[in-house]
N, C-alpha and C positions, 0 to 999 in steps of 0.2 A: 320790688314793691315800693319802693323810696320814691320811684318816677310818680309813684301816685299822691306822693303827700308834696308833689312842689305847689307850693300856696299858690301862684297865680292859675293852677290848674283845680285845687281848689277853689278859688275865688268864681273862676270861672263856670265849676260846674254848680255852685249853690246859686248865681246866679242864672243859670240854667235850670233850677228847679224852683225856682222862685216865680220868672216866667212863664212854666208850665204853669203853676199851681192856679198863679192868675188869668191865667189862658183858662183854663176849665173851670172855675168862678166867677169866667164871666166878665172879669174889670182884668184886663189886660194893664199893663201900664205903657203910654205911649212911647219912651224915648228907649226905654231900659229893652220895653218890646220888641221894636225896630230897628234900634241900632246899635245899643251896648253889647246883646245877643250877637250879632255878627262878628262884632271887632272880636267877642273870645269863640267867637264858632271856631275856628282854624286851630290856636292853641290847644282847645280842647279836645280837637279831632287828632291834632299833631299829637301831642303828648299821650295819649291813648295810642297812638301805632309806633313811637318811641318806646312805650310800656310793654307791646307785644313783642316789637321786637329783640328787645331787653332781656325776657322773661321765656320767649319760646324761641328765637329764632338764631340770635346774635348768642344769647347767655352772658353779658358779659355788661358790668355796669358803664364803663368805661364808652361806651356806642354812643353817638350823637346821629341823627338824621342829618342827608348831605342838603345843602343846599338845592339840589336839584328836587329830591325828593319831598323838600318842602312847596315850592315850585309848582309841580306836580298837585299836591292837595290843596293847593290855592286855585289852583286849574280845574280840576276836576269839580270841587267843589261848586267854582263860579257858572261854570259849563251846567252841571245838576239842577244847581236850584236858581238859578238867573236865567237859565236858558231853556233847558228840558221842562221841569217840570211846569213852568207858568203856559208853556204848550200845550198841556195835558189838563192840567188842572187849574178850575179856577180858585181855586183856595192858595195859589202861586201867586204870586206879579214879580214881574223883573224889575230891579233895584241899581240903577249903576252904583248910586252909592255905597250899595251894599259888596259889590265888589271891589271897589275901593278899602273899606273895612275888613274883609277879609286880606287883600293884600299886607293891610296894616299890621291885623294878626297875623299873619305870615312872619312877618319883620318883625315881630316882638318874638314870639315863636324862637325863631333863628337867633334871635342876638340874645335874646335874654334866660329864655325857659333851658334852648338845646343845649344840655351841659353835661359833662359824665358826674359819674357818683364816685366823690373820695372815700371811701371808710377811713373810719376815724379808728386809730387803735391806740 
């Protein structure tokens, strides 16, 4: 459960609900909307499949996500919504930028957030 209170996993999902709220009010905010959202998409996503894996699959606080596997959701991700979806839908557009910023996330991700949990006794 601790995976969930890492601050920059907080930081980044209030600013994900921040975006929402201003999305569906209407007054989106231009920079925070476009690009601040990206740079923590990856962390956010990461640290949520570090938290499952943690809790259902590893058990074990000690589990960091490997390099590859972060890799992987920066991949996946960039593939989804830069590439797939703006095919399908026009409420999409592909963003190099935007992949670029998730790569970023990626790399803060990896160096900074992916860490195991000491318990403190």
């Amino acid at each position: 459960m601790k995976t969930l209170l890492n601050k920059w996993f907080i930081i980044g999902s209030i600013i994900w609900i921040i975006v929402f709220t201003t999305r569906k009010s209407g007054h989106p905010l231009p920079y925070i909307n476009g690009y601040l959202t990206d740079a923590f998409a990856i962390p956010v996503i990461a640290n949520l499949a570090l938290w499952f894996n943690r809790v259902f699959l590893i058990k074990n606080n000690y589990y960091i996500l490997s390099l590859g596997q972060v890799i992987f959701i920066v991949i996946y991700v960039s593939i989804v919504f830069e590439g797939l979806l703006p095919l399908i839908s026009k409420t999409y557009t592909a963003d190099w930028l935007d992949i670029l910023l998730y790569i970023l996330g990626g790399s803060f991700f990896y160096v900074v957030m992916n860490k195991p949990i000491f318990e403190r006794r």
